[in-house]
C-alpha positions as CSV (number, residue, x, y, z in Angstrom):
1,X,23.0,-15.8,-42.0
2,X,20.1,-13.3,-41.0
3,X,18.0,-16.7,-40.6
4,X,20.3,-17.9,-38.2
5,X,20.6,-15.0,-36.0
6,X,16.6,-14.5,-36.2
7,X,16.9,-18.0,-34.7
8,X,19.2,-17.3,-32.1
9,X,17.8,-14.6,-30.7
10,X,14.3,-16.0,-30.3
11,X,16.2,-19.3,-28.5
12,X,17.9,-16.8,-26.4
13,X,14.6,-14.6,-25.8
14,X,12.6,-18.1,-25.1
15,X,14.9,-19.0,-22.5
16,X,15.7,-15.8,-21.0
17,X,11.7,-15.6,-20.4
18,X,11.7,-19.1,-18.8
19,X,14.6,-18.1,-16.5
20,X,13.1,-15.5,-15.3
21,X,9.8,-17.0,-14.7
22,X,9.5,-15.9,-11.3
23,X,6.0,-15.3,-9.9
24,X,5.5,-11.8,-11.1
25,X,2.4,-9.9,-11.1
26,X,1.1,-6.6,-13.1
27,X,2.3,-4.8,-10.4
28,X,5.9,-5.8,-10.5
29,X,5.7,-7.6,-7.2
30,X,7.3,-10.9,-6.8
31,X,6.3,-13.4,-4.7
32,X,8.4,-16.6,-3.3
33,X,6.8,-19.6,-4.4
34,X,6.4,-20.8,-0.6
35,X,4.1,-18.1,0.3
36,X,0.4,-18.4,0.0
37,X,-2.0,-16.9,1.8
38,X,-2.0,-13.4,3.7
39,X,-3.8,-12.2,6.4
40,X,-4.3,-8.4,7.8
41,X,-5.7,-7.6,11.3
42,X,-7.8,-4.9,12.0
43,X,-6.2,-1.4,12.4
44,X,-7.3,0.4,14.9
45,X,-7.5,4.2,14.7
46,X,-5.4,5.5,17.3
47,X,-4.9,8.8,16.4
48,X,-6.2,12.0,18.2
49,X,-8.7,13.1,15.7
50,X,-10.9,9.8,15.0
51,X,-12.7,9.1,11.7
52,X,-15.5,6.9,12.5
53,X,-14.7,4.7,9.3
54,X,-11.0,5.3,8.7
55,X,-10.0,2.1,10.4
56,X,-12.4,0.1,8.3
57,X,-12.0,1.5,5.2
58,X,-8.0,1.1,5.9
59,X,-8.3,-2.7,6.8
60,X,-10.1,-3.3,3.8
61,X,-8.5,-1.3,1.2
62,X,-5.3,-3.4,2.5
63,X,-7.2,-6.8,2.1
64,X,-8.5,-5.4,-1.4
65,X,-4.8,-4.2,-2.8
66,X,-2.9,-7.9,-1.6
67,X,-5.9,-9.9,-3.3
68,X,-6.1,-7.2,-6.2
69,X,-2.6,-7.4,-6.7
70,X,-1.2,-10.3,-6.1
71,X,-2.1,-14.4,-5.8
72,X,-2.0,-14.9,-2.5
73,X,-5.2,-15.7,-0.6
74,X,-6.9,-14.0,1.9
75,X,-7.5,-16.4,5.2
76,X,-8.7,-15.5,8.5
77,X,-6.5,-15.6,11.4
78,X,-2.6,-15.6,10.4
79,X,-1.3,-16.5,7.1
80,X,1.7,-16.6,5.8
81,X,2.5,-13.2,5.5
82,X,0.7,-11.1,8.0
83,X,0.1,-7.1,8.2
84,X,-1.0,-5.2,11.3
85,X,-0.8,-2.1,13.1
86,X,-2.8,0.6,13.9
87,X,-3.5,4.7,12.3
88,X,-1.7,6.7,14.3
89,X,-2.0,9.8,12.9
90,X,-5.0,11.6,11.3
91,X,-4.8,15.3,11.5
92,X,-6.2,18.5,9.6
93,X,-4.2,21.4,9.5
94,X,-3.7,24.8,8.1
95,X,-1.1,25.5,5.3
96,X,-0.1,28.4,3.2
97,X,-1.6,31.6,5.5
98,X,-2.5,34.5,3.5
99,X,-1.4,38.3,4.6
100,X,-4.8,38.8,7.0
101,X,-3.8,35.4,8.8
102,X,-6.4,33.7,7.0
103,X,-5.0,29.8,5.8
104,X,-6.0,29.7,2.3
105,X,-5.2,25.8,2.2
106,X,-5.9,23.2,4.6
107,X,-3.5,20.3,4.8
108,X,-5.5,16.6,5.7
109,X,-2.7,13.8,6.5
110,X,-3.0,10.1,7.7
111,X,-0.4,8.2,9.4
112,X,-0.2,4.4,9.4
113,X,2.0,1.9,11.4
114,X,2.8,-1.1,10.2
115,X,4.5,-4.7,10.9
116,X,4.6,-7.2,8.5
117,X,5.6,-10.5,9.6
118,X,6.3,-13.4,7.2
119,X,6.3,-16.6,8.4
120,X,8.2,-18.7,6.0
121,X,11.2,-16.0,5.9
122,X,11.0,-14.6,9.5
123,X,14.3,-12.3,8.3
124,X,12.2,-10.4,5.7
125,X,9.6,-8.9,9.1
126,X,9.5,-5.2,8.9
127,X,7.9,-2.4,10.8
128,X,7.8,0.9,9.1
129,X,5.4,4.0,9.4
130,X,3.6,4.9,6.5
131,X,1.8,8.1,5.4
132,X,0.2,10.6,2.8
133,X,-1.7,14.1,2.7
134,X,-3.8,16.1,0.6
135,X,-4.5,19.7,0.4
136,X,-7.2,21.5,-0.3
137,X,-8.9,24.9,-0.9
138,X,-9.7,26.2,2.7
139,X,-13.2,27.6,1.3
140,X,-14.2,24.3,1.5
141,X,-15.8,22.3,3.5
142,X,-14.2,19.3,5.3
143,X,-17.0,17.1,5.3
144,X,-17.9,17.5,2.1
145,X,-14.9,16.3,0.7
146,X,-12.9,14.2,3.7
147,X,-14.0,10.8,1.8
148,X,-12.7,11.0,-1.0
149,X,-9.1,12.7,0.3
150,X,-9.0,9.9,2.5
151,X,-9.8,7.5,-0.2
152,X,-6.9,8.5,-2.1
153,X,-4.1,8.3,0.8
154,X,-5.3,4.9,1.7
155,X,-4.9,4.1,-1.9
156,X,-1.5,6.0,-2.1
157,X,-0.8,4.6,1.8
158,X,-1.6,0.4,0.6
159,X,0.4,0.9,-2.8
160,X,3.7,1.5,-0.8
161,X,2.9,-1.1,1.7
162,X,2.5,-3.6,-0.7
163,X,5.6,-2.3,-2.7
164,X,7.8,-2.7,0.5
165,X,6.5,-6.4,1.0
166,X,6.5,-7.7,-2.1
167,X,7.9,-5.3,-4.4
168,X,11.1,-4.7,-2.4
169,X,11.2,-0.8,-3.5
């Protein structure tokens, strides 16, 4: 009797697994089996307060989380699914100010538009602003640490973007 229901459930575990044999990645994304290759355009930096390599960094960090985290391919031009857009929003601003009007934290925050456009399923499109901050210690100095806060939001900024294409969160 136990032998039987040992086999049963691996039967019913082996087919449950095929069933559900959609492309899946790691991340959790999952992918139509039509779509293969993905494209993103440059994104310009049109915010007020311009980073020098913010748009850069951005584009690629996008190109690097898709490829990263997923099996489409990178092709230039338009591919199937396609991301552009541009930063609209870069910004540093005081937060938390003390008793003798001195801001004891400084608030960095980036802003991204984007629209995602997929060519084999024109209904899934999308255009959605995306963004993230950090805060820091207003003692110190901007420059000194502006890489790696922006590092992080366009790591925290791509992981949503690729979790609302492909994640469907």
């Amino acid at each position: 009797m136990i032998k039987t229901i040992q086999i049963f459930v691996v039967a019913t575990l082996s087919l449950l697994v095929t069933a559900c044999s959609i492309n899946m990645t790691m991340s959790g994304a999952s992918i139509p089996e039509n779509l293969n290759t993905f494209s993103v355009q440059y994104f310009e930096n049109r915010a007020p307060l311009i980073n020098p390599v913010l748009s850069q960094n951005f584009t690629e960090g996008l190109k690097d989380r898709v490829s990263n985290e997923s099996r489409l391919s990178l092709v230039n031009g338009t591919g199937d699914v396609d991301f552009s857009g541009e930063i609209t929003g870069y910004s540093v601003r005081p937060m938390a100010i003390q008793a003798d009007a001195v801001s004891a934290e400084t608030r960095l925050t980036m802003t991204v538009k984007v629209r995602y456009k997929n060519y084999k399923d024109p209904k899934q499109n999308w255009e959605s602003t995306f963004s993230a901050f950090r805060d820091f210690d207003s003692s110190q100095n901007i420059n000194a640490i502006e890489n790696d806060l922006t590092a992080e939001m366009i790591e925290e900024i791509t992981e949503n973007i690729f979790n609302k294409s492909f994640a469907d969160w």
